[in-house]
C-alpha positions in Angstrom: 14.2 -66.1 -52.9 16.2 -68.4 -50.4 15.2 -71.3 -48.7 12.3 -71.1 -46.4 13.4 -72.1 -42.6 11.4 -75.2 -40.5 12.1 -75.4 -36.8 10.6 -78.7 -35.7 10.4 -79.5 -32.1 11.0 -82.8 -31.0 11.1 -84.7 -28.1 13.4 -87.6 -29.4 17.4 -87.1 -29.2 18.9 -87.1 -33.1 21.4 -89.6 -32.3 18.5 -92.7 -30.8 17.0 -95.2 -33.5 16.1 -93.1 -36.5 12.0 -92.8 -36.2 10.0 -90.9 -38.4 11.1 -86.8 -37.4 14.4 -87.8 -38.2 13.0 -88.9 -42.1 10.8 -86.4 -42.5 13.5 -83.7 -41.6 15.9 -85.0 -43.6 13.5 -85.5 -46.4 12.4 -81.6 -45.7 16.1 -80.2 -45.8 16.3 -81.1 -49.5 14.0 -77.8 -49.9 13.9 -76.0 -46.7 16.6 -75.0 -43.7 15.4 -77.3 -41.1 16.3 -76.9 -37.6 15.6 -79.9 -35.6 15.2 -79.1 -32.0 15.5 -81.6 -29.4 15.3 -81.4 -25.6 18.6 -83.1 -24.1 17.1 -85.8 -22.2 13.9 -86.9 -20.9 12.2 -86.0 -17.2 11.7 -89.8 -15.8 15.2 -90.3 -15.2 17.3 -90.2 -11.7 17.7 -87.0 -10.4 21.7 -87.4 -10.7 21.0 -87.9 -14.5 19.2 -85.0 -14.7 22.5 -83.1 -13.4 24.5 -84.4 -15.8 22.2 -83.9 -19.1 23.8 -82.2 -21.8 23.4 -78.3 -22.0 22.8 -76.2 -25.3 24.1 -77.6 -28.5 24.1 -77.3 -31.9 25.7 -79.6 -34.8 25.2 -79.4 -38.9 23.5 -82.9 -40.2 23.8 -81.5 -43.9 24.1 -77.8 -45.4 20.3 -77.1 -44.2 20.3 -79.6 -41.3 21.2 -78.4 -38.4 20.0 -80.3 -34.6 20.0 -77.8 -31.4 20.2 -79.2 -28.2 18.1 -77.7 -25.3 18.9 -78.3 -21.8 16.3 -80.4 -20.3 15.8 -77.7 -17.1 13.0 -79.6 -15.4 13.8 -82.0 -12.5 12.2 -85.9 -13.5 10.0 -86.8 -9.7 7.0 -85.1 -8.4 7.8 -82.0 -9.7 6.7 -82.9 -13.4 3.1 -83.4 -12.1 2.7 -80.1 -10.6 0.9 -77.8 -12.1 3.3 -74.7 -11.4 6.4 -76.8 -13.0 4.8 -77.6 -16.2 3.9 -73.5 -16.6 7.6 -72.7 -16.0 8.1 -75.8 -18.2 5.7 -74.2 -21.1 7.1 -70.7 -20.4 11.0 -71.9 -20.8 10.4 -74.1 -23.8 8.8 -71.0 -25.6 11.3 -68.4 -24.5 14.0 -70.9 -25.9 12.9 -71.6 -29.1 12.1 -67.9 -29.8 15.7 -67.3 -29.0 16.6 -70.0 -31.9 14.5 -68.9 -34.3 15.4 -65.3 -33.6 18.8 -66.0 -33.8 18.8 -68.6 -36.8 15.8 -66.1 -39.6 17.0 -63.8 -41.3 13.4 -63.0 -42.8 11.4 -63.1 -39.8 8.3 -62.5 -41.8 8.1 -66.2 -42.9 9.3 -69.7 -41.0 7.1 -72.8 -40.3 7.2 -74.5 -36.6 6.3 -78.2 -37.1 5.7 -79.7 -33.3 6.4 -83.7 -32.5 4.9 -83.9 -29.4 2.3 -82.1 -27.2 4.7 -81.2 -24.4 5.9 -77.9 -26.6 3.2 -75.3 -25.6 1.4 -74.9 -29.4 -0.2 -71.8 -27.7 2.1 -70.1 -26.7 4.0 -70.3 -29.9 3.9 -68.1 -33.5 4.8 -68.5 -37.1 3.7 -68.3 -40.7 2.4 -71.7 -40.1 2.2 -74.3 -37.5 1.8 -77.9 -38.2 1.7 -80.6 -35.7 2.9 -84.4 -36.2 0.5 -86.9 -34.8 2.6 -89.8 -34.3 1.5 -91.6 -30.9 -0.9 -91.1 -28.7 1.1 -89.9 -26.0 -1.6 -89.6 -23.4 -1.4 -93.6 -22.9 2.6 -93.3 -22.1 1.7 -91.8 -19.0 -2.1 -92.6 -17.9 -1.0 -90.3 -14.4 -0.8 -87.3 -17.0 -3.5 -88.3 -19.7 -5.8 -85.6 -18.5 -2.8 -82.9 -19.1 -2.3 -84.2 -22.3 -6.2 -84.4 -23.7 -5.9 -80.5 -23.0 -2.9 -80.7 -24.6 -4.6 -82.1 -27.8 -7.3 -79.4 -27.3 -5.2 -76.9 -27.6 -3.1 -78.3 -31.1 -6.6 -78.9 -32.5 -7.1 -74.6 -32.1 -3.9 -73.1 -32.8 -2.3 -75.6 -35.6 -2.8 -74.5 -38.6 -2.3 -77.8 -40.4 -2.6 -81.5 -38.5 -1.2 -84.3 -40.1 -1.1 -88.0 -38.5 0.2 -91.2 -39.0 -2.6 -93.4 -38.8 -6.4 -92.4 -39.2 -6.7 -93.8 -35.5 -4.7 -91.0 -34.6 -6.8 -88.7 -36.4 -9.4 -89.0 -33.9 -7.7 -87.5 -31.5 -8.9 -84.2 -33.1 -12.5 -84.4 -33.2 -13.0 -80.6 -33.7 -11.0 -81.2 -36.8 -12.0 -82.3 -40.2 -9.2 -81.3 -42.1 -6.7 -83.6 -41.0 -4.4 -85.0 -43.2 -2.8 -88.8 -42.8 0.3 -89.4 -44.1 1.6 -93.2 -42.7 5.1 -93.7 -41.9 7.7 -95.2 -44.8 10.5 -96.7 -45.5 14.4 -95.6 -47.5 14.6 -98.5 -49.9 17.8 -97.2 -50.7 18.9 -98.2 -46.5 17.2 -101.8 -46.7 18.4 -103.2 -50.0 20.5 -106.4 -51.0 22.6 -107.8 -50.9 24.3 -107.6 -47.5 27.7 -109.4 -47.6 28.9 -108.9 -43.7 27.2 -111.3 -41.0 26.9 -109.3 -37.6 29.4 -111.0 -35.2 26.6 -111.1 -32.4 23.9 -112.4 -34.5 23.4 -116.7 -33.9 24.0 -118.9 -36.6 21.6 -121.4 -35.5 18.4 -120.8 -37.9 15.8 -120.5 -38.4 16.0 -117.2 -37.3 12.7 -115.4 -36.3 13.7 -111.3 -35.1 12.4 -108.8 -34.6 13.6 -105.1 -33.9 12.7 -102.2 -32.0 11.4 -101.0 -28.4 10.9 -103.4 -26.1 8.6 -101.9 -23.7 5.6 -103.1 -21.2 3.8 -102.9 -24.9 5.5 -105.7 -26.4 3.6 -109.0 -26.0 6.3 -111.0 -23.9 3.4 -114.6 -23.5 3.1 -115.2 -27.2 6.9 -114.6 -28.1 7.7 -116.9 -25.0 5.0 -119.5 -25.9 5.9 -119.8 -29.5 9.9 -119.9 -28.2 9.0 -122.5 -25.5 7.2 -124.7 -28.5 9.7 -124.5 -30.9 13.2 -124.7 -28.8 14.8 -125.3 -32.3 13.8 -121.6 -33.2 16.0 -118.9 -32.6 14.0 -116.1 -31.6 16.6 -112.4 -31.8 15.3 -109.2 -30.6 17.1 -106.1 -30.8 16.5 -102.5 -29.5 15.8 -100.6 -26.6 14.7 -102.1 -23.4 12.6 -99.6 -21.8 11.1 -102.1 -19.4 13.3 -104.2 -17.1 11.0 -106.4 -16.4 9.9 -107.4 -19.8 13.2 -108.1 -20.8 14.1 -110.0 -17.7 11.0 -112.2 -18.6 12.1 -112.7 -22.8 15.8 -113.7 -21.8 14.9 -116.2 -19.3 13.9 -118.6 -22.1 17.4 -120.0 -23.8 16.2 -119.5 -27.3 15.8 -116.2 -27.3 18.8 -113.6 -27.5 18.8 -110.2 -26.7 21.4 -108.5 -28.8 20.6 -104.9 -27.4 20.4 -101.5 -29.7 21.5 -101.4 -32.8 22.4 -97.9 -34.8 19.8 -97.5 -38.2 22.6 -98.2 -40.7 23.3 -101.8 -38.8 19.8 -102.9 -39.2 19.6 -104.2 -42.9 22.1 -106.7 -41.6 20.8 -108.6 -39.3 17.1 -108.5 -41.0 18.7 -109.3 -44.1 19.2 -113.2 -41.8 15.7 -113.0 -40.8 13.3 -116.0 -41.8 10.4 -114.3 -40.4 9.8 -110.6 -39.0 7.6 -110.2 -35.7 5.7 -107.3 -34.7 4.2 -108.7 -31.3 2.4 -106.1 -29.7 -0.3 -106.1 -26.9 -3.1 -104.7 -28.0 -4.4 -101.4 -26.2 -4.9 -98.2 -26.1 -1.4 -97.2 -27.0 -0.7 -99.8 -29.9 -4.1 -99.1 -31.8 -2.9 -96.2 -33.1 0.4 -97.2 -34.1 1.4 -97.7 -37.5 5.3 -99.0 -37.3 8.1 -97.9 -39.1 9.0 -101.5 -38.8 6.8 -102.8 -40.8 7.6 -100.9 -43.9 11.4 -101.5 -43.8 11.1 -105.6 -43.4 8.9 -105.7 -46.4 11.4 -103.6 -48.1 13.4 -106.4 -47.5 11.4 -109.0 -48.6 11.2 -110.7 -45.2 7.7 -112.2 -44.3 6.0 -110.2 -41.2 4.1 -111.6 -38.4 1.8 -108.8 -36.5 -0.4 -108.4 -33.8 -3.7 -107.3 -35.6 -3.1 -103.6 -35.3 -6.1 -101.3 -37.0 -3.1 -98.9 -38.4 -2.1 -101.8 -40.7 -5.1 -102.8 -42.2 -3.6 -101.3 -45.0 -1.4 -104.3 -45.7 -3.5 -107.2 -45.4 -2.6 -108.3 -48.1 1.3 -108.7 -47.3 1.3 -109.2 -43.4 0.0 -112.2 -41.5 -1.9 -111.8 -38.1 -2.0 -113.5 -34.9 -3.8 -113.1 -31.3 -2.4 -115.5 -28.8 1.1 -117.5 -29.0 -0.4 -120.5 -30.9 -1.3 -118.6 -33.5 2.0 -116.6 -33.7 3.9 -120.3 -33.7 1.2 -121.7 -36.7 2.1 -118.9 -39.0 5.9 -119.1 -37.9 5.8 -122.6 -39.6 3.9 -121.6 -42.3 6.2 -118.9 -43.0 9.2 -121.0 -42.9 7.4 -123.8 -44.9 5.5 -121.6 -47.8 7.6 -118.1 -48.1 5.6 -115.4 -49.6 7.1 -114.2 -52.8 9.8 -111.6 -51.5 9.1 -109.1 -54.9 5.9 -108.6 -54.2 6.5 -107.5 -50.5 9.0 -105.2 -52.0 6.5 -104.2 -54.3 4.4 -103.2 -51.6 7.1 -101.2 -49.7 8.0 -100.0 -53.0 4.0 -97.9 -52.6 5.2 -96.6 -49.2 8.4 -94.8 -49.0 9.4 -91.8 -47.3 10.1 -89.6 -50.2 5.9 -90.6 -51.3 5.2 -89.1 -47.7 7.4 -86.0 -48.2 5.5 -85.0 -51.0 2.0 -85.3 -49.4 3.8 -82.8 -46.4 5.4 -80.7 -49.1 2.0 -80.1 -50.6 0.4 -79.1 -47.6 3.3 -76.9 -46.7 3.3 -75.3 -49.9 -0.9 -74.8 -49.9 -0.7 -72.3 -47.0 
């Protein structure tokens, strides 16, 4: 019997910072054709983006990875809001990937649809199994559409067959559901090992060197990263990543020890954390962060580096290896500490040793395998 096909519907482009579709696909081609189906493009861009968007595309990954392209065909603006746009929206998206998997099974009496995010129409959609991939709780991107998307959520909770989530925060998103399944993010030691023998050009040589890396969004908590860079001007503060927020950025790079170094591709990362004294997760705490459990996290404890965090419930997992803060006084007390009693890097790559991806691929290959 050949390999059973997975199309899984994302709403991230292949090519951005490699999140946690992009593992678990990869991870899932090793036993299953996986077709990785991306929308070219958001719908909160200019309108003369939007014209220019990429149209349909495929390109191989691997032997059984393969990423299609759709055409992002509805207009960012007001349009997006109305009611009759997002049917055409739901009707399109379906018609389209029926096309794919049409044109990609050759046993059309078995293929699994994994959805990524709530703006595929779950309803509208069929297969031997359907699994949705709680990994944000995308209502609080856009509070203008968080009605929309509690529906949304309604609906996965009735027609998925099989729920999974990153965090038990998420979870609770579902409450008709009790069979929900969490399975956290990870981490490839294999992509954040030592040694790394190539300084990034970019990256200051004045240390100590606290970084962090990442989006850098109206999430990120700009006060306490300014306070603690403001207290300790001998500090160099590096952030790197997205900017999806122009005035948060604008804010960060107004103080002189802090350098924005921009976005960096996945397979450049180990080298700049690998000159990291201390790692930062500084997030504002709300109704969007609560339910996050980073990727980030996982990967600079792979590399031994000691992490900082705001005091997000998905991480309560890790007390034991992370240190918390809550306002920028705290943040630049355990930034000394750091620097003047380093944890013992083994045992934080022990702990990321107890969180990899391929541990998380075979909690989803169970599940897939069950039905």
């Amino acid at each position: 019997m050949g390999r059973k096909p997975i199309f899984y519907l994302s709403c991230n482009q292949w090519d951005s910072i490699k999140q946690r579709e992009q593992h678990l696909c990869e991870g899932l081609s090793q036993t299953y054709d996986v077709y990785y189906i991306e929308i070219a493009g958001g719908s909160r861009r200019s309108l003369s983006w939007w014209l220019r968007c990429p149209r349909y595309s495929e390109k191989q990954v691997n032997e059984h990875l393969r990423v299609i392209s759709l055409p992002n065909l509805l207009p960012p603006g007001f349009l997006y809001k109305h009611s009759l746009s997002r049917t055409y929206a739901d009707l399109y998206l379906s018609l389209a990937v029926r096309l794919i998997i049409h044109r990609h099974t050759r046993d059309t009496n078995y293929y699994i649809v994994g959805v990524g995010h709530p703006r595929y129409p779950i309803a509208l959609l069929s297969a031997s199994l359907i699994y949705y991939d709680c990994m944000d709780n995308f209502s609080e991107f856009d509070p203008t559409n968080s009605s929309w998307m509690i529906n949304r959520y309604k609906e996965i909770a009735r027609h998925a067959d099989i729920i999974i989530a990153s965090s038990r925060e998420l979870a609770q998103l579902f409450p008709s559901r009790n069979d929900i399944t969490i399975i956290n993010n990870g981490v490839n030691i294999a992509d954040f090992q030592l040694p790394v023998s190539i300084r990034p050009y970019d990256l200051p040589c004045k240390r100590p060197l606290v970084g962090y890396y990442g989006m850098i969004s109206n999430w990120f908590d700009v006060d306490s990263v300014i306070e603690a860079a403001r207290r300790r001007p001998g500090y160099t503060f590096v952030l790197i990543g997205p900017s999806g927020d122009a005035e948060t950025l604008t804010r960060l790079m107004s103080i002189s020890n802090i350098i924005y170094l921009g976005e960096k591709p996945y397979h450049e990362l180990k080298n700049y954390l690998a000159f990291f004294d201390v790692a930062l997760i500084p997030f504002k705490i709300n109704n969007l962060t609560r339910y996050v459990n980073p990727t980030k996290v996982y990967e600079y404890l792979a590399m031994g580096k000691p992490v900082i965090a705001s005091p997000l419930p998905p991480l309560s997992e890790l007390d034991n290896q992370i240190r918390y803060y809550t306002n920028g006084e705290e943040l630049v007390n355990a930034i000394d500490d750091f620097l003047h009693n380093p944890p013992d890097a083994h045992e934080l790559r022990r702990a990321a040793e107890l969180n990899t991806w391929s541990k998380r691929l075979e909690q989803l290959g169970c599940l897939l395998d069950r039905k």
